[in-house]
Residue frames relative to the residue before (quaternion, step in Angstrom):
aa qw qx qy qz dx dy dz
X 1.0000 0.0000 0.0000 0.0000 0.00 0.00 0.00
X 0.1441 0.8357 -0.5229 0.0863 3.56 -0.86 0.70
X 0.4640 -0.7933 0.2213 0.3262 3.37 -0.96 0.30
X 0.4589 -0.6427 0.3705 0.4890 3.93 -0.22 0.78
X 0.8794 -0.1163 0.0562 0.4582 3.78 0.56 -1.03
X 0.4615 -0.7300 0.4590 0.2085 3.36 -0.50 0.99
X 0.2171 0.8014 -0.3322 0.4475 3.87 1.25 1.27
X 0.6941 -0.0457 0.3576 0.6231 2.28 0.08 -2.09
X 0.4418 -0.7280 0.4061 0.3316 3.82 -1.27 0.69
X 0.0093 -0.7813 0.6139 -0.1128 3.73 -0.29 1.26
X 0.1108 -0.8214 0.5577 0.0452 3.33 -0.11 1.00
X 0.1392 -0.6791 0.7081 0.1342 4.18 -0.89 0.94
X 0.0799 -0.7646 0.6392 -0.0208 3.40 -1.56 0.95
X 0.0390 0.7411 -0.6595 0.1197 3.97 -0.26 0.75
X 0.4047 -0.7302 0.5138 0.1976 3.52 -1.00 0.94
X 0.5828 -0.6033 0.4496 0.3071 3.64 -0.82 0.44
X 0.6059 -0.2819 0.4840 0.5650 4.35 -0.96 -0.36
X 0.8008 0.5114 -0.1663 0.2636 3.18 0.48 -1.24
X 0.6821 0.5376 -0.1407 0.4753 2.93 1.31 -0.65
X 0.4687 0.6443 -0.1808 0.5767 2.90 1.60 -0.97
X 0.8620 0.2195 -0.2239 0.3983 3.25 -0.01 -0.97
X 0.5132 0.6243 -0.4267 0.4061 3.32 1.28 0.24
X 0.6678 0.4860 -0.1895 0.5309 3.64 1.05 -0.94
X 0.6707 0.5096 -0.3337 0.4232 3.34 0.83 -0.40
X 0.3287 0.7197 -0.3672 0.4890 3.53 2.13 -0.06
X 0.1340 0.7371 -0.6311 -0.2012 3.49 0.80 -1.85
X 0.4751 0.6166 -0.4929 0.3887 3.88 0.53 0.43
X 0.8923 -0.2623 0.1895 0.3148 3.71 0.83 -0.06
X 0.7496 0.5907 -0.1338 0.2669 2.56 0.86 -2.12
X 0.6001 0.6345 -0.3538 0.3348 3.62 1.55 -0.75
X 0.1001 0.8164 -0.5663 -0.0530 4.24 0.52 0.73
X 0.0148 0.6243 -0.7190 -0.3052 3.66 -1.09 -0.71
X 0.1850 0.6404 -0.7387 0.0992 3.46 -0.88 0.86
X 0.8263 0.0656 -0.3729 0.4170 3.41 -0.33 0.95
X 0.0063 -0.7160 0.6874 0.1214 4.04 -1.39 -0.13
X 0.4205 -0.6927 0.5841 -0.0462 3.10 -1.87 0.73
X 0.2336 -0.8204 0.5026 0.1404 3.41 -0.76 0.83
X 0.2141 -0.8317 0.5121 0.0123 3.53 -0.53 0.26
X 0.0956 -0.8476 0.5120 0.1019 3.30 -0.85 0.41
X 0.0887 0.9354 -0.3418 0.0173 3.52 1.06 0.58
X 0.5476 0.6452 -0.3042 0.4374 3.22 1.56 -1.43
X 0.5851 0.7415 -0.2423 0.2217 3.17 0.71 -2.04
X 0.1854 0.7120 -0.6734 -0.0721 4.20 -0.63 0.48
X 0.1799 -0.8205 0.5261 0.1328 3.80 -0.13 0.86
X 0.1692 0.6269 -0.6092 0.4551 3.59 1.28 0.96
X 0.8606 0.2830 -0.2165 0.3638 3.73 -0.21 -0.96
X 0.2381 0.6308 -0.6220 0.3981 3.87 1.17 0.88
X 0.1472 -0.6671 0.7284 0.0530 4.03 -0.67 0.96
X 0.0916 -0.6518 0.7513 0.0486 3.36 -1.46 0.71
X 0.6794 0.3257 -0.2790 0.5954 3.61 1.10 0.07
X 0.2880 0.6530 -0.6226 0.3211 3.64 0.67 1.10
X 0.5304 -0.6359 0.4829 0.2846 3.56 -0.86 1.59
X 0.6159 0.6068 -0.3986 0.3058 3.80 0.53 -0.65
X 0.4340 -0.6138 0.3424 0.5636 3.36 1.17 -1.09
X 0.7060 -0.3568 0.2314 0.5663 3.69 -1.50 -0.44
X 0.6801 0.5675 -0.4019 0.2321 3.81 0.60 -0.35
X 0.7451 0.2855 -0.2751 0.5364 3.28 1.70 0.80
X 0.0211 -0.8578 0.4898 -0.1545 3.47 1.68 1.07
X 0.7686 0.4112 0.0550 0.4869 3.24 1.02 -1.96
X 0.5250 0.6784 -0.3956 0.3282 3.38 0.81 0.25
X 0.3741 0.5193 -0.3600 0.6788 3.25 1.10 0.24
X 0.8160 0.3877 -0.2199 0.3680 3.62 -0.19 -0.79
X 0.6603 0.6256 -0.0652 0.4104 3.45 1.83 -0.86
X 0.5870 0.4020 -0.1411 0.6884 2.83 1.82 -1.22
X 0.5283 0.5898 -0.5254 0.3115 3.96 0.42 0.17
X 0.5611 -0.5565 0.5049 0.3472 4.18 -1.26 0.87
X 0.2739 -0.6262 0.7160 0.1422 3.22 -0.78 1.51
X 0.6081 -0.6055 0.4871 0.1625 2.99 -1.98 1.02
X 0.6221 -0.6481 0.4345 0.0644 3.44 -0.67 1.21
X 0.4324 -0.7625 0.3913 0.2803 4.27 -0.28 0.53
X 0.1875 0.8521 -0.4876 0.0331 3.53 0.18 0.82
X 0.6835 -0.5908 0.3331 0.2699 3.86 -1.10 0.85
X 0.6756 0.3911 -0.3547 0.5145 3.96 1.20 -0.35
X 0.5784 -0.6319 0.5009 0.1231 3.07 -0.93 2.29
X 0.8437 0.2659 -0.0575 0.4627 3.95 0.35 -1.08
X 0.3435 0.5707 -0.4627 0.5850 3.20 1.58 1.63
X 0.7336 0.6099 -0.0307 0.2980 3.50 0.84 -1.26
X 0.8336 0.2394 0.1987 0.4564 3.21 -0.77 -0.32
X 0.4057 0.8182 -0.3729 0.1640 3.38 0.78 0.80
X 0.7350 0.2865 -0.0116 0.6145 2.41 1.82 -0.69
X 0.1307 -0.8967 0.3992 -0.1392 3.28 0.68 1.75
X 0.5253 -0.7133 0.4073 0.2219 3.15 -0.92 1.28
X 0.4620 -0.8239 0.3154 -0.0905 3.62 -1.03 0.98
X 0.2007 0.8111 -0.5202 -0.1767 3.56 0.49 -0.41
X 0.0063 0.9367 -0.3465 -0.0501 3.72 -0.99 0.71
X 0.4778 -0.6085 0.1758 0.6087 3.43 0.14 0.27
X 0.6945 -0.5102 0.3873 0.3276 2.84 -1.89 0.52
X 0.8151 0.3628 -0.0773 0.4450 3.69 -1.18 0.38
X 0.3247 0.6764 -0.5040 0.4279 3.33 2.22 0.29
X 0.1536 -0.7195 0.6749 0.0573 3.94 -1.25 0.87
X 0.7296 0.2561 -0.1979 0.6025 3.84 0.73 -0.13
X 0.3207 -0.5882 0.6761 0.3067 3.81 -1.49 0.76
X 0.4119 -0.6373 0.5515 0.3465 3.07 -1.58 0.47
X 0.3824 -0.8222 0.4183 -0.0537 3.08 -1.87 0.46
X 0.3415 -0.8986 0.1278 0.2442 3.50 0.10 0.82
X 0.0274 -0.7641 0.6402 0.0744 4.03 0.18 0.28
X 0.2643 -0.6429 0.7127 -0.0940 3.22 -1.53 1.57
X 0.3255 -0.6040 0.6822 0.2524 3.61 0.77 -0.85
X 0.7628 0.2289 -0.3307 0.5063 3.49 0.39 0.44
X 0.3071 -0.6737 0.5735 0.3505 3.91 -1.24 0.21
X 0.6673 0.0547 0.0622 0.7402 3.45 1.40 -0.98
X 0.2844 -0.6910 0.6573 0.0977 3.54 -1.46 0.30
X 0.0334 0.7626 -0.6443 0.0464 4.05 -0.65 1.36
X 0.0947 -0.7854 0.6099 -0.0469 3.44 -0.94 0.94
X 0.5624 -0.5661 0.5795 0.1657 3.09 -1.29 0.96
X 0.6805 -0.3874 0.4571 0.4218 3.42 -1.44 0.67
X 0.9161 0.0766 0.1123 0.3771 3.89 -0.96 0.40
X 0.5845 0.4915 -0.4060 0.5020 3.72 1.35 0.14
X 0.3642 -0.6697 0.5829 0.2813 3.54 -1.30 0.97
X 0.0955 -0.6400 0.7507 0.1330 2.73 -1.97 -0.56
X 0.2717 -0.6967 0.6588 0.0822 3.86 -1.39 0.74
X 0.0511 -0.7812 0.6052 0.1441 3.44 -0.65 1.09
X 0.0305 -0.7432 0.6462 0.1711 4.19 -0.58 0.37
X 0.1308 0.9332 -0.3098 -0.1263 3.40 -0.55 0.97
X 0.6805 -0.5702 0.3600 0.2866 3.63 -0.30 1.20
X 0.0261 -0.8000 0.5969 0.0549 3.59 -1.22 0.57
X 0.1026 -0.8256 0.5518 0.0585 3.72 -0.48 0.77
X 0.8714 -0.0241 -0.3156 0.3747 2.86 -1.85 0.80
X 0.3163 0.6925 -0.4934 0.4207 3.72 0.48 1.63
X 0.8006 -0.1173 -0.0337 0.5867 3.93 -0.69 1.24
X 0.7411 -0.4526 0.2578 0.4236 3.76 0.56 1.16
X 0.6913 0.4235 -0.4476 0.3773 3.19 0.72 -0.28
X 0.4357 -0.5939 0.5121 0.4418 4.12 -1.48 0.24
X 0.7489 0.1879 -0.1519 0.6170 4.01 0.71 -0.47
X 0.3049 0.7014 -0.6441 0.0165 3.18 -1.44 0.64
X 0.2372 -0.6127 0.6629 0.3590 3.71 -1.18 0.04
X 0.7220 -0.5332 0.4257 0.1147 3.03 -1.64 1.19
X 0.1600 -0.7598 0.5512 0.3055 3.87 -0.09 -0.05
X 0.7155 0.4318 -0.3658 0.4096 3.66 0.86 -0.40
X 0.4876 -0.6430 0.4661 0.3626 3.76 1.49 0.23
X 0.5346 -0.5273 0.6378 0.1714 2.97 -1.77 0.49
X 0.1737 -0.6046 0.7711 0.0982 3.50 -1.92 0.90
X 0.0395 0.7371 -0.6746 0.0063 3.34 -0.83 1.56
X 0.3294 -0.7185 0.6120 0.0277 3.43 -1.01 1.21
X 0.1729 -0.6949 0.6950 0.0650 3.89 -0.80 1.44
X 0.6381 -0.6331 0.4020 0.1747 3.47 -0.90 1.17
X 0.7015 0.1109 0.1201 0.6936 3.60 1.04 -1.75
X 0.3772 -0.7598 0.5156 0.1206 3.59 -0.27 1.00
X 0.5574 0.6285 -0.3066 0.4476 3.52 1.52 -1.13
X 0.6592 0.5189 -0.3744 0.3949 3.75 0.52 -0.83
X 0.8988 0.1932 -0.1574 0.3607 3.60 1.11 -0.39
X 0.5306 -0.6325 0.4585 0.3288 4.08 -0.74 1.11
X 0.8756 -0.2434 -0.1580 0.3861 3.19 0.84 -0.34
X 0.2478 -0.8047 0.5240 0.1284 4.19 -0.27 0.11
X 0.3335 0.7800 -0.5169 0.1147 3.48 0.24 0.53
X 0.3622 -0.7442 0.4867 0.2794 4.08 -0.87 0.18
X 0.5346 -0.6983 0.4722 0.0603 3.63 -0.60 0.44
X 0.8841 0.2720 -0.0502 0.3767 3.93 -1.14 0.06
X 0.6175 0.5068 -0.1223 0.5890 3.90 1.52 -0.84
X 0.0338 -0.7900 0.6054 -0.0913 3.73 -0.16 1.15
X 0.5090 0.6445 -0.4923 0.2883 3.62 0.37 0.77
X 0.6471 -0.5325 0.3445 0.4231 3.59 -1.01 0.54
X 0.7165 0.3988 -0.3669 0.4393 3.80 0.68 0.08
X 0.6108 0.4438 -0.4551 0.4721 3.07 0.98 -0.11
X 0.4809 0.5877 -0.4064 0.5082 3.94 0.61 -1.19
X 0.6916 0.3906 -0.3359 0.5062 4.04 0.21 -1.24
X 0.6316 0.3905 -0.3468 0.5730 3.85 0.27 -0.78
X 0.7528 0.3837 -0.4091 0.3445 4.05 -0.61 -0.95
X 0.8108 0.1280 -0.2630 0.5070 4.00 1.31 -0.54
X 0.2373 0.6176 -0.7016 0.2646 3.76 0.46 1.32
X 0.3594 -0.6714 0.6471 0.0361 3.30 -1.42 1.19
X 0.2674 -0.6958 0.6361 0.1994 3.76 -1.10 0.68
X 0.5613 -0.5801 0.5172 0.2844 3.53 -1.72 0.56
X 0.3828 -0.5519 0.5521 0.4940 4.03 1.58 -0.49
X 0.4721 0.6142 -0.5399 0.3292 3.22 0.22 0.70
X 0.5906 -0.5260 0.5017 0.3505 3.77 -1.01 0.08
X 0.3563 0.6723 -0.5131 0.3972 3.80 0.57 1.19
X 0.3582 -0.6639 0.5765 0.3140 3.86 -1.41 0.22
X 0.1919 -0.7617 0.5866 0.1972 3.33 -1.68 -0.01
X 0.0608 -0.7374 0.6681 0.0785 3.71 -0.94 0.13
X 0.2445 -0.7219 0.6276 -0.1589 2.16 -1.74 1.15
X 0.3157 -0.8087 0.4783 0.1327 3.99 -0.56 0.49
X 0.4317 0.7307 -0.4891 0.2013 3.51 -0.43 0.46
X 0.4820 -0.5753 0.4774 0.4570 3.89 -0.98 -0.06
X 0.7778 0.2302 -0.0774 0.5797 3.60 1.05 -0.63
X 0.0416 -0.8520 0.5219 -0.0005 3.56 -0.35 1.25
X 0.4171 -0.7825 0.4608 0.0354 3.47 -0.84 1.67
X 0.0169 -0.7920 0.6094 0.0332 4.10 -0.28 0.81
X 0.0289 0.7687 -0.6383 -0.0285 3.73 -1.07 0.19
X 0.3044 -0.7420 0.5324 0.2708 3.83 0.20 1.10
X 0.5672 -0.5148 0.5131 0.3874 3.31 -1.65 0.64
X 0.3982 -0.5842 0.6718 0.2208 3.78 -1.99 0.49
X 0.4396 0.6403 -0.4843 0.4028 4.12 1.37 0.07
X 0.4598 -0.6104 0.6412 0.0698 3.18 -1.14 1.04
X 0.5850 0.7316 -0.2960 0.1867 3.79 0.63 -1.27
X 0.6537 0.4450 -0.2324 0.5663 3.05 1.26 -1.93
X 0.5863 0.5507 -0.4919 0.3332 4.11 0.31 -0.74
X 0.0830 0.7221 -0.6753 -0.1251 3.72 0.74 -1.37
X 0.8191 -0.1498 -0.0164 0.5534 4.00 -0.53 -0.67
X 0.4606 0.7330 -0.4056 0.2934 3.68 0.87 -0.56
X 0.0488 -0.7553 0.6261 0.1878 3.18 -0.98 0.03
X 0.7112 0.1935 -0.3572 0.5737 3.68 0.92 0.56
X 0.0532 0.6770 -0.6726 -0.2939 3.26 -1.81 -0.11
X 0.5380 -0.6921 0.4555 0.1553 2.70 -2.05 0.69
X 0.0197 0.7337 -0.6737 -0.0858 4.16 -1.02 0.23
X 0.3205 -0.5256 0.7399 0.2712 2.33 -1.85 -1.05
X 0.3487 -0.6379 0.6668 0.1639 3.57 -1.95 0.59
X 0.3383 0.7925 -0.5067 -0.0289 3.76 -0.72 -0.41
X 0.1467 -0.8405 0.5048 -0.1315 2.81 -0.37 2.09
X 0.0810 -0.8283 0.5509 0.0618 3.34 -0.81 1.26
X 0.6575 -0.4918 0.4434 0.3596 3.22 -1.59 0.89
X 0.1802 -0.7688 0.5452 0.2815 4.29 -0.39 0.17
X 0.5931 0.3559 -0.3244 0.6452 4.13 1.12 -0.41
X 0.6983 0.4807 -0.2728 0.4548 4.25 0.26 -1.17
X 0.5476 -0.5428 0.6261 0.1164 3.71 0.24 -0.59
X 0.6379 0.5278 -0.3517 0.4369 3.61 0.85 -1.78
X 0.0811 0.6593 -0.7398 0.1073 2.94 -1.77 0.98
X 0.1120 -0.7264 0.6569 -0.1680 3.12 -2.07 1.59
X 0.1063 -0.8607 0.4973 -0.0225 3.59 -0.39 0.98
X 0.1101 -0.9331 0.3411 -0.0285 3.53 -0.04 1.17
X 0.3260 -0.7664 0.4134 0.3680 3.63 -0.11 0.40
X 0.1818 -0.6932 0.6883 0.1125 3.59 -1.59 1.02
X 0.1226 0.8126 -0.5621 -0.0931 2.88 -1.56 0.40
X 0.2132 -0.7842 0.5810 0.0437 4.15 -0.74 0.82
X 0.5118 -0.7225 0.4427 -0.1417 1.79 -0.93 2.14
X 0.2929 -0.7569 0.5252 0.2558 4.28 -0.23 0.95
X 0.1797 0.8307 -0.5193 -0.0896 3.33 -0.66 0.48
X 0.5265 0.6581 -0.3323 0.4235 3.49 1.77 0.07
């Protein structure tokens, strides 16, 4: 979703793979109950406090820049999601996964618990509102579920099913559970595939996106 012109509020919307393939259920499953802002377009390098005009065009440079257009690949977007934090915050938080990347064997799991720094004074903490980690190609894994978060959106996220199609999934939890697929199919000559993880802080904002890969061994 994005805006057509920063004027006036026009607002473009285009559903994601995902989305898509949710509505195309017609059984429910398509909800929107929440939305995100984002500030991707945005380089705040070009905010001028020494613009000859005065302070009522500091940002004008930043105003007059091509706002980013709605476009259908979920893990293009939105990377850089707006935030509210406490006041008097001097460091962004940050994520730690304990992994740089993450390679699995045909059918072997793995538990990621991940860790947020410099967030509510503290240098390590786990989040109480959990973490939304988002697997790029759902196909690469038997299963993807999240962990530790009993709320109706998570539960609705931990048992959405994919069509095998080429779509992501998310999932909510404080601890977030992968198991690579045992299918041969997707490999065809390959002997690896490739994703991606991106797990976001749900109170912090903090986000990290990590390469995966599965490994053929049947």
């Amino acid at each position: 979703m994005g805006y057509l012109d920063n004027s006036i509020i026009t607002v473009d919307a285009i559903l994601t793979k995902k989305g898509r393939e949710l509505l195309a259920r017609g059984d429910g499953s398509f909800k929107i109950t929440q939305f995100a802002l984002a500030d991707d377009e945005i380089d705040y390098t070009l905010y001028n406090p020494s613009h000859p005009s005065g302070s009522a065009l500091y940002g004008e440079a930043i105003e007059n820049m091509p706002l980013l257009e709605a476009f259908a690949d979920e893990t293009q977007i939105m990377k850089y999601k707006l935030t509210t934090l406490p006041r008097g915050t001097s460091k962004l938080p940050i994520l730690d996964l304990g992994f740089s990347s993450i390679t699995l064997k045909q059918g072997a799991s793995l538990a990621v618990t991940p860790q947020t720094l410099n967030y509510l004074g503290a240098t390590t903490i786990f989040e109480n509102e959990g973490y939304t980690a988002t697997i790029a190609d759902t196909r690469v894994l038997n299963s993807f579920t999240g962990v530790g978060i009993n709320t109706e959106e998570a539960e609705r996220l931990n048992t959405t099913t994919t069509l095998g199609t080429n779509v992501s999934k998310t999932v909510i939890g404080t601890t977030i559970n992968l198991t690579a697929t045992a299918v041969n199919t997707l490999f065809g000559s390959r002997t690896q595939l490739q994703t991606t993880l991106t797990v976001i802080g749900r109170g912090s904002g903090a986000r990290l996106t990590i390469p995966v890969s599965i490994t053929k061994t049947n």
